[in-house]
C-alpha positions in Angstrom: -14.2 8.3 31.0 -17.1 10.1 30.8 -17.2 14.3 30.5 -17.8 14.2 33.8 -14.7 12.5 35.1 -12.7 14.9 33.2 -13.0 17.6 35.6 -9.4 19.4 36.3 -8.6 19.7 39.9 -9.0 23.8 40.1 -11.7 26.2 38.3 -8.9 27.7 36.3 -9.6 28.5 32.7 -9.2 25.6 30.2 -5.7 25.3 28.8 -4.6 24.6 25.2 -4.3 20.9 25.7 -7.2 20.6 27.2 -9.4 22.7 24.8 -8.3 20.6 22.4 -9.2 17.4 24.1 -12.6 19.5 25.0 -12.9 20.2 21.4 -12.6 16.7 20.4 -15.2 15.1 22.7 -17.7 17.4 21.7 -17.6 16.2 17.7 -17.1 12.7 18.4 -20.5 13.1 21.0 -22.0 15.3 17.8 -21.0 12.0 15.6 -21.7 9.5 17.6 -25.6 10.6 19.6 -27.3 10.3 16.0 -27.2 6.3 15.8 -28.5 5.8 19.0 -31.4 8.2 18.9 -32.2 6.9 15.4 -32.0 3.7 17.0 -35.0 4.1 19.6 -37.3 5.9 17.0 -37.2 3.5 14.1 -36.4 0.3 16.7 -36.6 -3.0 15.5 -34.5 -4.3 13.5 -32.1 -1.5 14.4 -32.6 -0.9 17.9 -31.6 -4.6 18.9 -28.4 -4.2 16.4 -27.1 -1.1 17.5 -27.9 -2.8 21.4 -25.7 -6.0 20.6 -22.8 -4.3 18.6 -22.2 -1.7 21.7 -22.6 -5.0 23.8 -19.6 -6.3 22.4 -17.3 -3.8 22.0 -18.3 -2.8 25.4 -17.6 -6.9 26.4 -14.8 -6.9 23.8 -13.1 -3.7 26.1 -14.1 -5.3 29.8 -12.0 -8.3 28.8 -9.0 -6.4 27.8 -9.3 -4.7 31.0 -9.5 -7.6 33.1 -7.0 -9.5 31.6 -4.4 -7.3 31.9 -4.6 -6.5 28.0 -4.7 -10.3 26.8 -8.2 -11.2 25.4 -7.9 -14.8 24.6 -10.0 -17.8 24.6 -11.6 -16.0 27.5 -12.4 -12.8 26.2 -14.4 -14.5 23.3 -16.1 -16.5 26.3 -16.9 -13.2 27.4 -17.9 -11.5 24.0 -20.4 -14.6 23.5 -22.2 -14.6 27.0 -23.1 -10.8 26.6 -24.1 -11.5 23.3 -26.5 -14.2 23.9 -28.9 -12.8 26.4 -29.2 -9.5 24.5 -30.4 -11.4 21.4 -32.4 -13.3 23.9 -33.8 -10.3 25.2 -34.6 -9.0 21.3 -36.6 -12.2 21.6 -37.7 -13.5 24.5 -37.1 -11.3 27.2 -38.1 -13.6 30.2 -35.7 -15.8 29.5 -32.4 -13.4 29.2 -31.7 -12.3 33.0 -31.3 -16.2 33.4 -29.3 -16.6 30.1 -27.5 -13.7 31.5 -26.6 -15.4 34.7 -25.5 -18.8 32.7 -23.0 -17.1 30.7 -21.4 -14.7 33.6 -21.0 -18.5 35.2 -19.2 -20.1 31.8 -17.1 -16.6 32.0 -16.4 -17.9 35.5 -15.5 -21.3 34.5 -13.3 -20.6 31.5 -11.6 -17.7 33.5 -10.6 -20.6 35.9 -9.6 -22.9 34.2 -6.8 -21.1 32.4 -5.7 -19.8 35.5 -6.7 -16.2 34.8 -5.6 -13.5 37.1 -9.0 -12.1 38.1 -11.7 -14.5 37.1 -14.0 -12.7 39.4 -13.9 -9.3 37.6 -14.1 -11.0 33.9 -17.4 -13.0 35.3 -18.5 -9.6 36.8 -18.3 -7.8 33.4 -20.3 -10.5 31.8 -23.5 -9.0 34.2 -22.3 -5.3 34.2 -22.9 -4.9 30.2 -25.4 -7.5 29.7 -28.0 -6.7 32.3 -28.4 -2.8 31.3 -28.3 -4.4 27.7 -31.1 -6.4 28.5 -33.0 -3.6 30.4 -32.4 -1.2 27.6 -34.3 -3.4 25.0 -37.1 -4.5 27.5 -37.4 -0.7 28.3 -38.2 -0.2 24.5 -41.4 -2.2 24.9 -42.8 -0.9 28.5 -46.1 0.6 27.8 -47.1 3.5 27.6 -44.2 5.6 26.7 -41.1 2.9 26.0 -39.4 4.8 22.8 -39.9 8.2 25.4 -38.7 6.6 28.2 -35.5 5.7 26.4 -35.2 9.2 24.5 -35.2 10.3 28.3 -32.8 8.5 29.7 -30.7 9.1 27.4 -31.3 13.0 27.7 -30.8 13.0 31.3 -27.6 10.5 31.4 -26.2 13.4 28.9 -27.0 16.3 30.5 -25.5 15.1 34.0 -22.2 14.6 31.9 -22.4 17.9 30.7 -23.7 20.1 34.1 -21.1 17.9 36.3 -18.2 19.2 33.7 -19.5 22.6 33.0 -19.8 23.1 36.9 -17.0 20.9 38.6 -14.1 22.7 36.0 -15.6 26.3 36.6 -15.9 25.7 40.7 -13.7 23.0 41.8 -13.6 22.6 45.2 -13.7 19.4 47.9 -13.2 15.7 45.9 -16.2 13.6 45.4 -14.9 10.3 45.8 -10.6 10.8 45.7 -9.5 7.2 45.8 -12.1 6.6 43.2 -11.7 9.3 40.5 -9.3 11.7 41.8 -11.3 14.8 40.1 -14.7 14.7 40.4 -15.9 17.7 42.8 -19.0 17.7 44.5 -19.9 21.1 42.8 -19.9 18.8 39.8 -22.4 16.7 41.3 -24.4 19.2 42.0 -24.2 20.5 38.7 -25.1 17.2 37.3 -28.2 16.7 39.0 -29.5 20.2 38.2 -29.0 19.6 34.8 -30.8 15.9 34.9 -33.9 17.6 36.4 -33.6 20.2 33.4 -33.5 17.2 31.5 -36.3 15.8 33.3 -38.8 19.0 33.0 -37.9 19.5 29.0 -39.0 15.6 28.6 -42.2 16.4 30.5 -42.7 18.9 28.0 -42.1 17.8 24.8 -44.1 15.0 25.7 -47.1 16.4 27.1 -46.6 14.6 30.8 -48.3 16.6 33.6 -47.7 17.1 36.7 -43.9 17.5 36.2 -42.6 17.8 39.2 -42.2 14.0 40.3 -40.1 13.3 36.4 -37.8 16.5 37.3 -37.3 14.9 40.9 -36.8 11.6 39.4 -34.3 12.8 36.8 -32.3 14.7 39.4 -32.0 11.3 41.7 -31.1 9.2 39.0 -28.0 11.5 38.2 -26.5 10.3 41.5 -27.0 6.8 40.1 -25.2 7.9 36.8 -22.3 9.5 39.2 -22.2 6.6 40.9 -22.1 4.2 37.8 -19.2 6.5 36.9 -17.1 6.2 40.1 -17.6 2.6 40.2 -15.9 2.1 36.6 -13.2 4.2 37.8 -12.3 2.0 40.9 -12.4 -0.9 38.1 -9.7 1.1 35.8 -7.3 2.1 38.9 -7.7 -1.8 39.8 -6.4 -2.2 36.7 -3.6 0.6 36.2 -5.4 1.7 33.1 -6.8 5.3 32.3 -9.2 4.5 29.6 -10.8 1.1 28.5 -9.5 1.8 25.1 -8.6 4.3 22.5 -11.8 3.9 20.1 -13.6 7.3 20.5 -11.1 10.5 20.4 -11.5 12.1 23.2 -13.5 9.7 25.4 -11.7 7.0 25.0 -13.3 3.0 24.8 -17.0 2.7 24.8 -17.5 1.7 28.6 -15.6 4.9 29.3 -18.5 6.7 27.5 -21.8 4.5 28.5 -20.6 3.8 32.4 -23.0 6.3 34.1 -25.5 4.5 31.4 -24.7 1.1 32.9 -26.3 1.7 36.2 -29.1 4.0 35.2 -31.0 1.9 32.6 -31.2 -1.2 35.0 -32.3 1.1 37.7 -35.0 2.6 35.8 -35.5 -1.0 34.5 -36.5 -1.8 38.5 -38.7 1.3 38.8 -40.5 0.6 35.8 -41.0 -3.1 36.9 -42.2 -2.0 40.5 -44.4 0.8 39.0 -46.0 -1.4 36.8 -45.3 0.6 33.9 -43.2 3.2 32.2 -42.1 5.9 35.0 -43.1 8.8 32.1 -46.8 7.7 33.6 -46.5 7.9 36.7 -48.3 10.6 38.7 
């Protein structure tokens, strides 16, 4: 799960084990946040490549998960209907939300047919990495601002990892959510949201966006969202009896586990940006 997630349950200095798992996180996060930041600032080609492949290892995970470890016929169903709309969306991006919503229904379909064991959760994973796949790409072409506005949420998703860690493990105290995710803290969440609006004010300023103020307010409420994108994959994993989605990045664990705060943050923004009119780096 996400740094966040991996608060301990007191403010007690880090052990061994878990410096080491500490230490492990931080150089696969070192190795890993190049590709998508060179991503956004060359974009296409690249930015709709690097989009699709973490589309289907994310789809590729959600289908393990929801099907009890056995991918299957419907697990490729799965990979292809996230896969569609997001080249759809590299395309034509009018037409993916309804491409979107054609291929959660032939997840559906497949899923019931064989007699799968939670058909409604596969079908639902079709929409949960396809639609902030979708919002991602359209986000890259909102004007004024779209390569920023991505740089920025990716800044802010990263730093309310990082404050709710930093914070939650050094003060502990009452449990966020304790059927969901047993150790997040509200400290945490506090920590989180102060970092996000540090996030927030340092994008206003390498960017040159005046008055800051409403971006560093924004940034702060949208860590709740991130939180809550968070807690909501971890009720999906204790459904499930698994701790992570799978064992690809040391120390984090599947790709989901690393991009679930990111889930429900892009296609937030993605709403914002559509009522706004434009990218939410202009408004004022």
């Amino acid at each position: 799960m996400n740094i966040a997630a991996a608060t301990a349950d007191t403010g007690s200095p880090l052990a061994g084990s878990e410096r080491r798992v500490l230490c492990r996180r931080t150089l696969s996060a070192l190795l890993l946040a190049p590709v998508p930041i060179a991503a956004i600032w060359f974009g296409s080609p690249w930015l709709p490549i690097v989009t699709a492949a973490a589309a289907a290892i994310m789809a590729w995970e959600w289908g393990m998960l929801s099907r009890y470890g056995r991918f299957g016929g419907v697990g490729a169903v799965l990979v292809g209907a996230v896969l569609v709309p997001v080249a759809a969306a590299a395309r034509a991006p009018g037409m993916a939300l309804g491409v979107a919503l054609l291929g959660a229904a032939a997840v559906l379909w497949a899923a019931w047919r064989r007699h799968d064991r939670a058909p409604l959760w596969t079908a639902f994973g079709a929409l949960w990495v396809s639609l902030p796949c979708i919002a991602f790409l359209w986000l890259a072409h909102a004007r004024p601002l779209g390569r920023a506005t991505l740089l920025w949420i990716l800044a802010i998703v990263w730093a309310t990892d990082i404050g709710a860690y930093a914070v939650g493990r050094t003060f502990g105290g009452p449990r966020l959510a304790p059927r969901w995710s047993p150790r997040k803290t509200w400290a945490g969440l506090a920590g989180g949201v102060l970092c996000a609006g540090l996030a927030g004010g340092a994008t206003a300023a390498a960017f040159g966006i005046s008055p800051r103020l409403p971006l560093i307010a924004l940034s702060s409420a949208l860590a709740v969202v991130e939180q809550f994108g968070d807690l909501a994959e971890s009720l999906a994993k204790r459904r499930f009896g698994v701790k992570d989605t799978s064992g690809l990045i040391p120390g984090h664990g599947g790709l989901l586990d690393r991009l679930d705060g990111m889930l429900a943050v892009v296609p937030t923004v993605a709403l914002l940006t559509l009522i706004g009119g434009r990218s939410v780096l202009a408004w004022r």
